[in-house]
VMD Tcl script that builds the backbone (N, CA, C; Angstrom):
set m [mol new atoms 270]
animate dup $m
set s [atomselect $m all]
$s set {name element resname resid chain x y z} {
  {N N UNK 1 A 112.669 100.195 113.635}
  {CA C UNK 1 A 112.693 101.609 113.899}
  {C C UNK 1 A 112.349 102.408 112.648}
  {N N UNK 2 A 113.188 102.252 111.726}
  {CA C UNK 2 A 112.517 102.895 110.276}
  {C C UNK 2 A 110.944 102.871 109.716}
  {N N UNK 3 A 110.903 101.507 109.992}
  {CA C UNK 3 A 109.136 101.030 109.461}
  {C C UNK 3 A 108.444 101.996 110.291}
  {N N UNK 4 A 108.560 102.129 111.390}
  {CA C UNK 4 A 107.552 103.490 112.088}
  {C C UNK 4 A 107.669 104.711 111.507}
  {N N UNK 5 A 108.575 105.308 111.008}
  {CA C UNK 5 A 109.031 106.685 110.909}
  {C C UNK 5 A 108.236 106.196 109.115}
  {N N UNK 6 A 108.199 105.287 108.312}
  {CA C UNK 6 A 107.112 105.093 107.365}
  {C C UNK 6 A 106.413 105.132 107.331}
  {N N UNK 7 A 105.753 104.940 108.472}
  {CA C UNK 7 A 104.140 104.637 108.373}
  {C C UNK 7 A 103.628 105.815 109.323}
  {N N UNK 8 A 104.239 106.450 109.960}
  {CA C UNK 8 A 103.828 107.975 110.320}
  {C C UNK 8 A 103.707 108.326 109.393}
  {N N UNK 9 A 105.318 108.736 108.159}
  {CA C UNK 9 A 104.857 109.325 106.927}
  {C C UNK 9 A 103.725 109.480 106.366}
  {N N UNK 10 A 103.537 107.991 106.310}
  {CA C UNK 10 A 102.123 107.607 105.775}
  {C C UNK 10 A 101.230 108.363 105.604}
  {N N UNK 11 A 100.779 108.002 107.472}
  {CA C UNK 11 A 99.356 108.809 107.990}
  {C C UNK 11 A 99.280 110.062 108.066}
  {N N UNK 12 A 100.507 110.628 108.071}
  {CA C UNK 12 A 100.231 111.937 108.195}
  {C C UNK 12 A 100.065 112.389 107.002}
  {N N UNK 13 A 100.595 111.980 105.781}
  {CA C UNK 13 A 100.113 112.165 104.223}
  {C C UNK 13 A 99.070 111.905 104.101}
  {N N UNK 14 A 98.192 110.867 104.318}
  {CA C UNK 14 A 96.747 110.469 104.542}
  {C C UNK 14 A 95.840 111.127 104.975}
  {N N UNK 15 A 96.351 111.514 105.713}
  {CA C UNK 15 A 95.680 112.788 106.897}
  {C C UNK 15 A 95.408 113.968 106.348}
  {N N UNK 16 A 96.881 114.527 105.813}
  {CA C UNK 16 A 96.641 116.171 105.714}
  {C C UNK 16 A 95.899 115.647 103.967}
  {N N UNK 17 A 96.278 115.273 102.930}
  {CA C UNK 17 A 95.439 115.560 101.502}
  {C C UNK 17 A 94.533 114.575 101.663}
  {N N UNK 18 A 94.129 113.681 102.620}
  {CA C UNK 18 A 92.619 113.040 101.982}
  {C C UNK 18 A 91.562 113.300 103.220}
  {N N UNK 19 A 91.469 112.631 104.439}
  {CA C UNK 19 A 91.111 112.523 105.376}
  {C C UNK 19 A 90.476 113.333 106.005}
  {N N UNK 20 A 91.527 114.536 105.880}
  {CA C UNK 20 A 90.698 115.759 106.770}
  {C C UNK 20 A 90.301 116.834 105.930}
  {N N UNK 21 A 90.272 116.342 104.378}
  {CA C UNK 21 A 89.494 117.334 103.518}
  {C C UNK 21 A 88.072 116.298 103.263}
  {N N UNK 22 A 87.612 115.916 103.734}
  {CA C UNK 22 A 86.393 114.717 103.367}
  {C C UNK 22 A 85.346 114.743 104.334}
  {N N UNK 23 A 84.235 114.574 104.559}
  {CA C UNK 23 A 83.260 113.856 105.922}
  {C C UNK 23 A 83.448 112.430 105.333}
  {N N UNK 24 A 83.998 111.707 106.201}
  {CA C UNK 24 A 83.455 110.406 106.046}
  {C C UNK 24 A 82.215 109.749 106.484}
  {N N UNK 25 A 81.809 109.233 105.972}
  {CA C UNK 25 A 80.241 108.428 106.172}
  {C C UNK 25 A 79.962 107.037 107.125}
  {N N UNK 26 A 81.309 106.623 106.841}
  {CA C UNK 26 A 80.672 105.322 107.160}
  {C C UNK 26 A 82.319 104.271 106.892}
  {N N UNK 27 A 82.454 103.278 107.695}
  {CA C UNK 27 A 83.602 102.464 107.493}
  {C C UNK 27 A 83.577 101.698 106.225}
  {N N UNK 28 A 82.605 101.320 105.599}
  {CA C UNK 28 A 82.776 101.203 103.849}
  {C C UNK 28 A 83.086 102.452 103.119}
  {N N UNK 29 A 82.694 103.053 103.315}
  {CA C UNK 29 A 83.015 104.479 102.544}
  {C C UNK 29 A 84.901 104.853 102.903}
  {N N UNK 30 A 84.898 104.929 103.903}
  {CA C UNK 30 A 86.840 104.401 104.550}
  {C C UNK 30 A 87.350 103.807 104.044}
  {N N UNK 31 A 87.139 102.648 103.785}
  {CA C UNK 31 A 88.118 101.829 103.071}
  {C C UNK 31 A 87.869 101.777 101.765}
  {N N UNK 32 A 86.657 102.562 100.945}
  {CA C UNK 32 A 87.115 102.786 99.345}
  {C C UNK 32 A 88.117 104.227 99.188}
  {N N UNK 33 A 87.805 105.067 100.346}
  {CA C UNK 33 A 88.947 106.235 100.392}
  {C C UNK 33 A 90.122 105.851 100.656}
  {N N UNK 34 A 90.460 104.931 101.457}
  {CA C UNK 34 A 91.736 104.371 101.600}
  {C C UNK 34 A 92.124 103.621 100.176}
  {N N UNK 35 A 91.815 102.485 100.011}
  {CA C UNK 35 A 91.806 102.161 98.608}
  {C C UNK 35 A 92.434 103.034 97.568}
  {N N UNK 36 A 91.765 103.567 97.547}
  {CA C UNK 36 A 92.422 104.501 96.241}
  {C C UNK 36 A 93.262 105.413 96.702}
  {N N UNK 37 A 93.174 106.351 97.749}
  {CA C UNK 37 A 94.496 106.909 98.127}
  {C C UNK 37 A 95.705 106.126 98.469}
  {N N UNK 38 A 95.834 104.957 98.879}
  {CA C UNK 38 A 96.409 104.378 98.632}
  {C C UNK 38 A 97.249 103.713 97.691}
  {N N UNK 39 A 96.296 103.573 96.523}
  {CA C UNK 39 A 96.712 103.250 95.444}
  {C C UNK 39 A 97.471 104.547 94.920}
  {N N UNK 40 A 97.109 105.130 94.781}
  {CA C UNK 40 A 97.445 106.613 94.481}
  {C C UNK 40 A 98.912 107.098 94.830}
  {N N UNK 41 A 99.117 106.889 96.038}
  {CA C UNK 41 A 99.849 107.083 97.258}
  {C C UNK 41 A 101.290 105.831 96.338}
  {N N UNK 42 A 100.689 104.549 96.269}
  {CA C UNK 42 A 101.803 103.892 95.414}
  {C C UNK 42 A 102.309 104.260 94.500}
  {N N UNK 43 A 101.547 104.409 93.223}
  {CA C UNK 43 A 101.447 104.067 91.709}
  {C C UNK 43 A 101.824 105.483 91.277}
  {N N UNK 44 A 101.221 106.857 91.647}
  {CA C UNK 44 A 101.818 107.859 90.990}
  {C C UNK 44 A 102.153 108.692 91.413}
  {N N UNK 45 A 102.264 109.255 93.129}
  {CA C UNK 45 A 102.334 110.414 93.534}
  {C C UNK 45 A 103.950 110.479 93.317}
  {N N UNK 46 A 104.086 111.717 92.704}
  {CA C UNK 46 A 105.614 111.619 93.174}
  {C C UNK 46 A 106.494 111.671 94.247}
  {N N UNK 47 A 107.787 111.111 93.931}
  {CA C UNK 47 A 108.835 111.489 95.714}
  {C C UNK 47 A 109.851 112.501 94.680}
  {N N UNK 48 A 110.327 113.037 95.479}
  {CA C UNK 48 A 111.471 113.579 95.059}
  {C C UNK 48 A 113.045 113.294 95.434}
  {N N UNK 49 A 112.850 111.914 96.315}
  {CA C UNK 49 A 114.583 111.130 96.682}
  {C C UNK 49 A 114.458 110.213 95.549}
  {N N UNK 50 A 112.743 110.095 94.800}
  {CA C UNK 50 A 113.035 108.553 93.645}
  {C C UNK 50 A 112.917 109.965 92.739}
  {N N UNK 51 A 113.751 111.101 92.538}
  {CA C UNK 51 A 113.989 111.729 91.228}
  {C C UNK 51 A 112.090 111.694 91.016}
  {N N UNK 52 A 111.415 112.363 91.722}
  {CA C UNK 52 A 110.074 112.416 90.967}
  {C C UNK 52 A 109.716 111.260 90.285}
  {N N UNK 53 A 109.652 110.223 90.768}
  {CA C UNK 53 A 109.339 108.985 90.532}
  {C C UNK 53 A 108.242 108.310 91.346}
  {N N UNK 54 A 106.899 107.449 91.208}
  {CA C UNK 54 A 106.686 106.468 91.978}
  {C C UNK 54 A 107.143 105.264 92.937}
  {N N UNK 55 A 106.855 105.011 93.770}
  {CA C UNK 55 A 107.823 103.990 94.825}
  {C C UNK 55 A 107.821 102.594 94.048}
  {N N UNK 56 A 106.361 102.628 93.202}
  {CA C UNK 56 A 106.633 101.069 92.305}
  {C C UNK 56 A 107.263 101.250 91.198}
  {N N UNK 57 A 107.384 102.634 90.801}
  {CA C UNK 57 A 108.318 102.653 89.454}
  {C C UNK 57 A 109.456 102.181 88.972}
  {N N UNK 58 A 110.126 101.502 88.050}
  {CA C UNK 58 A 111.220 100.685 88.050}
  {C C UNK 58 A 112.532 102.056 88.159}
  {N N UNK 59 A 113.557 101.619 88.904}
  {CA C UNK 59 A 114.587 102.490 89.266}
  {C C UNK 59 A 115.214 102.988 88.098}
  {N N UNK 60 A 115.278 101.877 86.777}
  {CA C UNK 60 A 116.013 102.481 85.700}
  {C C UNK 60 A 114.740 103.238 84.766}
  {N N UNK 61 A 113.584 103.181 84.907}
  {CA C UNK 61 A 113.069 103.872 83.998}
  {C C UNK 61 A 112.764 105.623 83.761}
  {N N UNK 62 A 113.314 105.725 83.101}
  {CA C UNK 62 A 112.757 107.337 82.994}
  {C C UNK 62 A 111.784 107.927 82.038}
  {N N UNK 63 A 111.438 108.526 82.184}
  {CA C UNK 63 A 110.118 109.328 81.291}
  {C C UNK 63 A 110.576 110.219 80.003}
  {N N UNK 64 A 110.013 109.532 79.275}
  {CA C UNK 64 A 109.734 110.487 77.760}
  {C C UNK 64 A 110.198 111.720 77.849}
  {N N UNK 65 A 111.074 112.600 77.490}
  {CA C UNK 65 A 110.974 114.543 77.416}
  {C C UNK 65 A 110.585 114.670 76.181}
  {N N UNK 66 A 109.051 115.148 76.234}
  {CA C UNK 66 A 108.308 115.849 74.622}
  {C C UNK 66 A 108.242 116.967 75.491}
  {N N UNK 67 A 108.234 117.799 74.397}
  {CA C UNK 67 A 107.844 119.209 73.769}
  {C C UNK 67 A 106.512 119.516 74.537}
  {N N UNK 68 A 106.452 120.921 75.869}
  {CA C UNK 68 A 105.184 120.847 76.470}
  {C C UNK 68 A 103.779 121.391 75.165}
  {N N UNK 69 A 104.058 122.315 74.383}
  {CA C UNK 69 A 103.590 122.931 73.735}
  {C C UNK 69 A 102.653 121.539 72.463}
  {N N UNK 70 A 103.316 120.407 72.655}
  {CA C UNK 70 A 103.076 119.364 71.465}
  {C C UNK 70 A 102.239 118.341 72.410}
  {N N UNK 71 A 102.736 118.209 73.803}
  {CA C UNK 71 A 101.984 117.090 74.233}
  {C C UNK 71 A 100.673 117.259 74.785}
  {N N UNK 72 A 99.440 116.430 75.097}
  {CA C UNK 72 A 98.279 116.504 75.264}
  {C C UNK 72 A 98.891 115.461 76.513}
  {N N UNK 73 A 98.321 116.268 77.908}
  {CA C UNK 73 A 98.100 115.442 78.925}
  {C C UNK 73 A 96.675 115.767 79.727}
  {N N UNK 74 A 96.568 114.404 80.041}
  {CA C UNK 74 A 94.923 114.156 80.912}
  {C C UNK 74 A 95.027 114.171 81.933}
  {N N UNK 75 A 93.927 115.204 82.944}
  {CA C UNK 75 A 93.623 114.946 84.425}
  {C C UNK 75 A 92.425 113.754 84.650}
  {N N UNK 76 A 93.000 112.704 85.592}
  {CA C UNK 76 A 91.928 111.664 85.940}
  {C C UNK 76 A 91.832 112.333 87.276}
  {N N UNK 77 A 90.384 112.973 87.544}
  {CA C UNK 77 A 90.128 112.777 89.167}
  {C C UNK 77 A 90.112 112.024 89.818}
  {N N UNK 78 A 90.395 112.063 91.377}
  {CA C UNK 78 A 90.235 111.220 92.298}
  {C C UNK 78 A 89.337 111.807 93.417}
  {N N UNK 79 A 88.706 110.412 94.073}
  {CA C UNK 79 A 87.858 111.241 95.593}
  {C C UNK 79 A 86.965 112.852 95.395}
  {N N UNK 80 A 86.122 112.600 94.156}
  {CA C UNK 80 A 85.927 114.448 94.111}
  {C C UNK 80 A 86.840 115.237 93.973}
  {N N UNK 81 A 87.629 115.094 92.899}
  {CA C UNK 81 A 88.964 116.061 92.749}
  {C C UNK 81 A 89.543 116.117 93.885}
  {N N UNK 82 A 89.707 115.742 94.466}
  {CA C UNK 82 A 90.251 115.972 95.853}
  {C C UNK 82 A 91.950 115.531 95.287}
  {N N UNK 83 A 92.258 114.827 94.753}
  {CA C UNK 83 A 93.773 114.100 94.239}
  {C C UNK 83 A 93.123 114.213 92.726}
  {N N UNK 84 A 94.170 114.626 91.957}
  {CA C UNK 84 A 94.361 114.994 90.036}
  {C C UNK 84 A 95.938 114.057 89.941}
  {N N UNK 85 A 95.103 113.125 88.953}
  {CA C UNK 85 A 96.738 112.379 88.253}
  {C C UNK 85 A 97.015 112.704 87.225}
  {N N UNK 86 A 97.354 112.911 86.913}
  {CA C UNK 86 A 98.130 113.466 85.309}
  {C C UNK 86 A 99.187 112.225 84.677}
  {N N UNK 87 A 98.559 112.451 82.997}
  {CA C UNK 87 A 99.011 111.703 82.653}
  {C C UNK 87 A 99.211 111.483 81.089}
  {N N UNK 88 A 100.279 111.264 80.199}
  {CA C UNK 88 A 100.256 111.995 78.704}
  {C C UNK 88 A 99.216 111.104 78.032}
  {N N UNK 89 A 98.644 111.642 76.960}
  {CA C UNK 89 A 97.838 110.939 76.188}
  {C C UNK 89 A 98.711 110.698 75.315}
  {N N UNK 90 A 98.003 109.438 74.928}
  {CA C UNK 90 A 98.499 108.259 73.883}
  {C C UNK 90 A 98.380 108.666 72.601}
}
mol reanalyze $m
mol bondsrecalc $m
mol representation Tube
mol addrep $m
């Protein structure tokens, strides 16, 4: 019962920021948009029940607090800007 009410989540996240801002072309072209929103969707979007965290992020780790005024952070586009990850430079 839960796993459904996930994977609606899902699609309907899928849906409203990638899917239905796009023409898709073609079912290869689909599954490199999936691909990476996906990935995306894992690795950095935030939640806000994981404390603004990723779902693969380790539970005890927390993030650096620097100084906004001192730190240099990078936008990597995704999909034609369509998704911006942010991320501090090294």
């Amino acid at each position: 019962m839960w796993s459904n009410a996930h994977a609606e989540r899902w699609v309907r996240t899928v849906r409203a920021e990638v899917t239905n801002r796009m023409l898709i072309t073609g079912p290869r072209y689909l599954g490199v948009v999936m691909d990476r929103s996906t990935a995306h969707y894992n690795h950095h979007r935030p939640y806000q029940a994981r404390n603004l965290r990723p779902p693969d992020c380790d539970e005890n780790a927390l993030a650096a607090i620097t100084g906004l005024t001192t730190a240099e952070i990078r936008r990597r586009r995704l999909l034609g800007a369509l998704i911006n990850e942010y991320e501090r430079a090294a």
